[in-house]
Kinemage of the C-alpha trace (Angstrom):
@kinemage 1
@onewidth
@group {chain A} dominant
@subgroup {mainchain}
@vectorlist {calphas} color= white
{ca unk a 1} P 99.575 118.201 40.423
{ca unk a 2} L 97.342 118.444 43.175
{ca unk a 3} L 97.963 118.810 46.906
{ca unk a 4} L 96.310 117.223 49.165
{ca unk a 5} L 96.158 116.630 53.077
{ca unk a 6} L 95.478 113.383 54.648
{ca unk a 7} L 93.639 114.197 57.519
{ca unk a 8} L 94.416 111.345 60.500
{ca unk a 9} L 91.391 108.803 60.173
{ca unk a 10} L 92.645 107.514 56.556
{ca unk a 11} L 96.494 107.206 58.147
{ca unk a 12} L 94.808 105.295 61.209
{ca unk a 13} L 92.486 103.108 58.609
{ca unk a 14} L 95.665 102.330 56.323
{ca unk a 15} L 97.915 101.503 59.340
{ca unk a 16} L 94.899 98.998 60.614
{ca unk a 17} L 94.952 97.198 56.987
{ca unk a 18} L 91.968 98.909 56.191
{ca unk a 19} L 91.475 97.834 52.053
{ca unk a 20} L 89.905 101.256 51.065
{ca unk a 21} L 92.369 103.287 52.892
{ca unk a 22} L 95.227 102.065 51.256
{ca unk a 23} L 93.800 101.899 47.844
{ca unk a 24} L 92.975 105.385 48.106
{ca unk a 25} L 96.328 106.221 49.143
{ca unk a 26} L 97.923 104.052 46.458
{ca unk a 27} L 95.320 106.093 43.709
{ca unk a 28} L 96.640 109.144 45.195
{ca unk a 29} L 100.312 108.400 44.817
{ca unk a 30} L 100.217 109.220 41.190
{ca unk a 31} L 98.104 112.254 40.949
{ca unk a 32} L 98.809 114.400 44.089
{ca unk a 33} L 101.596 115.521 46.318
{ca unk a 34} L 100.650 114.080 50.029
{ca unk a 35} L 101.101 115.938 53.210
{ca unk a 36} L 99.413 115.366 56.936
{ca unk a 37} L 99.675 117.966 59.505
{ca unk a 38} L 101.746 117.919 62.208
{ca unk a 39} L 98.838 117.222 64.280
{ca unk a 40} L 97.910 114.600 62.221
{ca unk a 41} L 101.030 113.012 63.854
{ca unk a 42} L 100.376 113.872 67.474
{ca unk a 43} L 97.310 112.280 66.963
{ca unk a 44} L 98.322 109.473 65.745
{ca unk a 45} L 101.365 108.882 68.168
{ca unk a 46} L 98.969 109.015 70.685
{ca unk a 47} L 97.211 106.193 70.285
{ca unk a 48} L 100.006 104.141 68.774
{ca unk a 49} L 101.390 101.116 70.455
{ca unk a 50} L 104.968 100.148 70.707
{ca unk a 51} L 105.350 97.462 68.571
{ca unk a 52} L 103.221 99.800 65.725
{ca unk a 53} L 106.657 102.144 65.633
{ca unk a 54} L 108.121 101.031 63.201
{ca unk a 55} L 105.037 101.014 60.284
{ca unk a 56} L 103.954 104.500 61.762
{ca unk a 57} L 107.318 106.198 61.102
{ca unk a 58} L 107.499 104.743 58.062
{ca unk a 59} L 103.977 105.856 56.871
{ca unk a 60} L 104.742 109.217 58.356
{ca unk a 61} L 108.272 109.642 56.220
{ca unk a 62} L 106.133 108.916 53.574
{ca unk a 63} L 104.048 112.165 53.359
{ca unk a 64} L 105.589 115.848 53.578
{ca unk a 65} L 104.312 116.586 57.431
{ca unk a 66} L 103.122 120.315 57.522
{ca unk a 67} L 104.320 122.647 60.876
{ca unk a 68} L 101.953 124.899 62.095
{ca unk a 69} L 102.559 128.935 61.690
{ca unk a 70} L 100.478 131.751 62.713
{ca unk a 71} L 98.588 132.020 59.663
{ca unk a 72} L 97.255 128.431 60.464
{ca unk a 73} L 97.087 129.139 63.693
{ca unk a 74} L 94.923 132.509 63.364
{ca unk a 75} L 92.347 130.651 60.660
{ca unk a 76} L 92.278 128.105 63.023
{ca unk a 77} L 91.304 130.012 66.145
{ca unk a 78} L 88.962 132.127 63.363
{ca unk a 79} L 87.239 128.340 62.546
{ca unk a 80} L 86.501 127.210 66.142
{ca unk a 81} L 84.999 131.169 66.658
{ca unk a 82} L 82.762 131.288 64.267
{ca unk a 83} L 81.636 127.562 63.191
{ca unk a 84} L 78.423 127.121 64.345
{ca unk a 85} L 75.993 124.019 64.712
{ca unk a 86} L 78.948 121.129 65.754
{ca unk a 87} L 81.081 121.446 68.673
{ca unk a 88} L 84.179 121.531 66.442
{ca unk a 89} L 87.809 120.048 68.018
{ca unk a 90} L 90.739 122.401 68.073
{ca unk a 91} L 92.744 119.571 66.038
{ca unk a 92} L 90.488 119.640 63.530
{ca unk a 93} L 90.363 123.469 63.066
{ca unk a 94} L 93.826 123.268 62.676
{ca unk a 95} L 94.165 120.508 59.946
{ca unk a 96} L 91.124 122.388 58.013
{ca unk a 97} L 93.265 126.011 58.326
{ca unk a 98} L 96.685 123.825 57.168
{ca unk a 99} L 94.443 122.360 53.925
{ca unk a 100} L 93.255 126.386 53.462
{ca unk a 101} L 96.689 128.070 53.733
{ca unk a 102} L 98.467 125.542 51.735
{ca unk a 103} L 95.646 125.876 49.306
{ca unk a 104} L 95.451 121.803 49.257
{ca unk a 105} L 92.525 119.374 49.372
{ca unk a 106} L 91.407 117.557 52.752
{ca unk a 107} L 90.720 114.403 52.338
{ca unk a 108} L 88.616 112.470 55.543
{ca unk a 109} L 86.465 110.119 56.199
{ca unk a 110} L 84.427 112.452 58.946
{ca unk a 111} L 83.367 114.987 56.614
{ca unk a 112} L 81.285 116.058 59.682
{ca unk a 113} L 84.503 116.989 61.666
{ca unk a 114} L 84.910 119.979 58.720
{ca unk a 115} L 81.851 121.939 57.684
{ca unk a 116} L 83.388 124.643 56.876
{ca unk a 117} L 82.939 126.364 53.461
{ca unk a 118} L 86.434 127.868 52.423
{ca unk a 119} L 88.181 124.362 51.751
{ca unk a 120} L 88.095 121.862 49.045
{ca unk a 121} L 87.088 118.268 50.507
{ca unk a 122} L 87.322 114.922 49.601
{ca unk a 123} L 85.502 112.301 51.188
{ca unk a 124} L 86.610 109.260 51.402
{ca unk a 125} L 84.864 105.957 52.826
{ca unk a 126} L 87.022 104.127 54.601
């Protein structure tokens, strides 16, 4: 079975109601293991409201939340060095070095927020 990482957008999209976002999580389900980053959850409690809680966690419990370790943290700080051409986020580094350690797909729906090379991607229009 695959593995792939939902990067934050899709999370945001499905916790909005957004109809592609949760059909491509529902397809997914069945034919991959799920996992966000833990700063896929930062990011997302920090623009959720109070009365969102409740969903959030729920959606959150939902997927296996990777930790960062120095191996994602090294091929992160390696990303944001040597990426050239888009003024690339921290954040994002770090959920493209958690998809390339864990050897998992990325799936977004800013495929310009990852150019790099070394990762499998899938995008997704949400």
């Amino acid at each position: 079975m695959k593995r792939v990482i939902i990067d934050t957008d899709i999370l945001i999209n499905f916790l909005r109601g957004r109809n592609k976002a949760k059909d491509f999580l529902v397809s997914m389900v069945e034919e991959a293991d799920l996992f966000c980053s833990v700063i896929t959850v930062a990011e997302i409690f920090a623009g959720m409201k109070d009365h969102e809680r409740e969903k959030t966690v729920e959606l959150i419990d939902s997927l296996e939340v990777i930790e960062i370790t120095r191996d994602i943290a090294e091929k992160a700080g390696r990303y944001k060095r040597e990426e050239k051409g888009h003024t690339l986020e921290l954040d994002d580094c770090l959920i493209a070095a958690t998809a390339f350690v864990e050897k998992a797909y990325l799936a977004t729906g800013n495929g310009k927020h990852y150019p790099m090379t070394d990762i499998d991607k899938m995008i997704v229009k949400v």
